[in-house]
C-alpha positions as CSV (number, residue, x, y, z in Angstrom):
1,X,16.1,112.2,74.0
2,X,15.3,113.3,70.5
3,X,11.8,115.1,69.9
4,X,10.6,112.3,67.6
5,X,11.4,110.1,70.8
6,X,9.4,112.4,73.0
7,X,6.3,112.6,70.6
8,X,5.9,108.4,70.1
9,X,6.7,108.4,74.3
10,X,3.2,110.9,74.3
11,X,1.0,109.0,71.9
12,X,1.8,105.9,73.1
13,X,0.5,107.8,76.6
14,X,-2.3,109.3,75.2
15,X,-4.0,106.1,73.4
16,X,-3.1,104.3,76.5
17,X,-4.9,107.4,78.3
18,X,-7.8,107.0,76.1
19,X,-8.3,103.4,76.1
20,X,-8.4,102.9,80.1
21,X,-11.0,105.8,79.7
22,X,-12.9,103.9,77.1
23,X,-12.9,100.8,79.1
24,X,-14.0,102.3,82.2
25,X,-17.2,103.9,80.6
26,X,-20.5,102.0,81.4
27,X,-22.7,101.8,77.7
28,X,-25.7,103.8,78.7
29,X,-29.4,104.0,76.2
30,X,-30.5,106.9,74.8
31,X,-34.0,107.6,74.1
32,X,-33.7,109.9,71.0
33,X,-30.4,110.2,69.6
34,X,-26.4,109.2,70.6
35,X,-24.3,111.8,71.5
36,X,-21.6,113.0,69.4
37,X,-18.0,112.1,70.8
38,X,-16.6,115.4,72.6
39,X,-13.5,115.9,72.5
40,X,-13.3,118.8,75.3
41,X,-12.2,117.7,78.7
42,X,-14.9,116.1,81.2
43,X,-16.8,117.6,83.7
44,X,-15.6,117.0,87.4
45,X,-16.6,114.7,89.8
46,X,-18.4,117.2,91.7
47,X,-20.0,118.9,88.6
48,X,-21.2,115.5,87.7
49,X,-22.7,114.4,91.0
50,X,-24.6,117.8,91.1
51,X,-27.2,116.7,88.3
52,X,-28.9,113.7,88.6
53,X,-29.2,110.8,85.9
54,X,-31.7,111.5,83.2
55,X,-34.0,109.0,83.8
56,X,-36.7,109.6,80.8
57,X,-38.8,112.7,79.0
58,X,-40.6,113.1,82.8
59,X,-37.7,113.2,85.4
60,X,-40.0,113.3,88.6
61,X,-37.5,113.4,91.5
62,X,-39.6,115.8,93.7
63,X,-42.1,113.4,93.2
64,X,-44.5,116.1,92.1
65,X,-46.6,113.4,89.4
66,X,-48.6,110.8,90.1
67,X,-47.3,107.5,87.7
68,X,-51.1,108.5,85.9
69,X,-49.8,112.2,85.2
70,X,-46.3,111.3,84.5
71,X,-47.4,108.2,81.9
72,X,-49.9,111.0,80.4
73,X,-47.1,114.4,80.2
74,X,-44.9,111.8,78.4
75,X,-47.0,110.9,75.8
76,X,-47.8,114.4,74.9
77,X,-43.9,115.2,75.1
78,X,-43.2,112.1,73.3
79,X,-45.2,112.5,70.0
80,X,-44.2,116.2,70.1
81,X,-40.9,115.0,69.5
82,X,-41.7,112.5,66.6
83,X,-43.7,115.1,65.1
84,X,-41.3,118.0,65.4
85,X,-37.9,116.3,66.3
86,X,-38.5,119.1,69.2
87,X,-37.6,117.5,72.8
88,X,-39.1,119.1,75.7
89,X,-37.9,117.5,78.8
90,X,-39.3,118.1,82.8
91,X,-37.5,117.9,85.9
92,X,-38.6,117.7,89.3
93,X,-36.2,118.4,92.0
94,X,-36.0,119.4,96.2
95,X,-33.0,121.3,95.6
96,X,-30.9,123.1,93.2
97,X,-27.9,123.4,95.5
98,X,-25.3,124.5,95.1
99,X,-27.1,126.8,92.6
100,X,-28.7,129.8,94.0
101,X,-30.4,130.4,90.4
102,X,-32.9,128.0,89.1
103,X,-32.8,129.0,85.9
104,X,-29.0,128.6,85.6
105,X,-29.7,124.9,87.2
106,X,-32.2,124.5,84.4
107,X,-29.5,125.5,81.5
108,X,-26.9,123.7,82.8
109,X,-28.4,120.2,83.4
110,X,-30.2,120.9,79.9
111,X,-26.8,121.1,78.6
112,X,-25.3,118.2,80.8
113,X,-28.2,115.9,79.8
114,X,-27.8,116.6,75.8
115,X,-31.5,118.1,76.1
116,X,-32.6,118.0,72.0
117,X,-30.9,117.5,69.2
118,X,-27.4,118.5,68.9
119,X,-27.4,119.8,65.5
120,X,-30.6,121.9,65.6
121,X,-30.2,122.8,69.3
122,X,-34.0,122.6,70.0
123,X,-34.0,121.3,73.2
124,X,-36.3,122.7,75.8
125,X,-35.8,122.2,79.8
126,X,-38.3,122.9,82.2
127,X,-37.3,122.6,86.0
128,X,-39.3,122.7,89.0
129,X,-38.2,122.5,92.2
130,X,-41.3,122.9,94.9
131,X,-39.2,123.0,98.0
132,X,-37.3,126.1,96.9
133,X,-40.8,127.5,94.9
134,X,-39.2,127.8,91.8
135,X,-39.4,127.1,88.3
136,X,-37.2,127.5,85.2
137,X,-37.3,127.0,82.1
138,X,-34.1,126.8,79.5
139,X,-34.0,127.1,75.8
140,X,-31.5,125.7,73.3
141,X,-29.8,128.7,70.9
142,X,-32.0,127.6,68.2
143,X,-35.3,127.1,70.3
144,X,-35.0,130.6,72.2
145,X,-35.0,131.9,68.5
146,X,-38.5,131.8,68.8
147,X,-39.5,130.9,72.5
148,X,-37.9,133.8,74.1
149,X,-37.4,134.9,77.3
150,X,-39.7,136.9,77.6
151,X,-42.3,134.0,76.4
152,X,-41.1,132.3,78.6
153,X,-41.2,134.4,81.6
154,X,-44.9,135.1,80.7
155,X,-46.3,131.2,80.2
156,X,-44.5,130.4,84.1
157,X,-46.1,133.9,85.3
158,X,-49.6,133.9,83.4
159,X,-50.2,129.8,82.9
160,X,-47.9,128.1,85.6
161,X,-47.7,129.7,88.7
162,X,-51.4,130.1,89.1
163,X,-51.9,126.6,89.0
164,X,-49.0,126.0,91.0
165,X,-50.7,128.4,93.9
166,X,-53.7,126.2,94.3
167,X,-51.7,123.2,94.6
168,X,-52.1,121.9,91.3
169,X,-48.6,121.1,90.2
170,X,-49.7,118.3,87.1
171,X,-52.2,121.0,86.1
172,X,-49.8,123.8,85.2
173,X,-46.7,121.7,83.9
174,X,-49.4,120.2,81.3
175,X,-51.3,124.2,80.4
176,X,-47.6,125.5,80.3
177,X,-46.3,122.8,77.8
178,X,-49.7,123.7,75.8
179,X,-49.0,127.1,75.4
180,X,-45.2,126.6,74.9
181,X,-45.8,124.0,71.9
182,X,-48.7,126.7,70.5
183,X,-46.2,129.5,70.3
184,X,-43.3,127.0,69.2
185,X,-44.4,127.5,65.8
């Protein structure tokens, strides 16, 4: 078989590859902008099932919110974004398994989820998961530009977690978005 031969024989495998794949995606909303085609390889099944589906700006799946707090954190959230094109997005979760670091959790399902906009990278992702009593919070490249680490580390030590101690989860999500929009400058 001649290498011409060969080469139709692959892209007639490929487009048919590509077109089953195609067909067998569901069509699924956005709420702020449609992601780019990519043309790296998928994630696996498990790495897929390991994230749950973004359900909105407030994904409560510790059930940490009351629908009052969650309607309330999503309209400050949400007219951040219009104003800034910034996207700051909260998950609540019992477990991070099979990650043993939160903060990894939080920077990968920021990625996964598309968390921000694609060309500025300015997504934020802030993950709590009250079982395990941790919280993380991940930057995109051009967000921790000027929300650092170390900004970070401070707003969840000196505005978050006290809250969090007396029981008042709503209270220091809502203080630690404050203080992360103020230095977000």
């Amino acid at each position: 078989m001649e290498r011409s031969d060969k080469m139709k024989i692959a892209t007639k495998i490929l487009i048919l590859f590509l077109t089953l794949n195609l067909l067998s995606c569901r069509g699924s909303a956005q709420e702020t902008e449609t992601k780019e085609p990519k043309t790296e390889i998928e994630f696996s099944e498990t790495k897929k099932s390991t994230f749950p589906k973004p359900i909105g700006i407030i994904n409560d799946y510790g059930k940490v919110f009351s629908e009052l707090q969650r309607t309330e954190l999503s309209k400050v959230l949400y007219d951040y974004e219009i104003e800034t094109t910034r996207q700051i997005v909260i998950v609540t979760i019992d477990s991070i398994k099979p990650y043993q670091n939160i903060q990894k959790y939080a920077v990968d399902v920021g990625n996964e989820w598309g968390i921000g906009n694609a060309e500025k990278n300015n997504g934020l992702t802030i993950v709590v998961c009250n079982p395990c009593r941790q919280i993380g919070i991940a930057t995109g490249t051009e967000t921790e530009l000027i929300l650092t680490d170390e900004i970070c580390k401070n707003i969840i030590d000196q505005t978050i977690i006290p809250e969090f101690k007396n029981g008042k989860f709503y209270d220091g999500i809502k203080n630690g978005i404050v203080e992360l929009i103020k230095k977000w400058k």
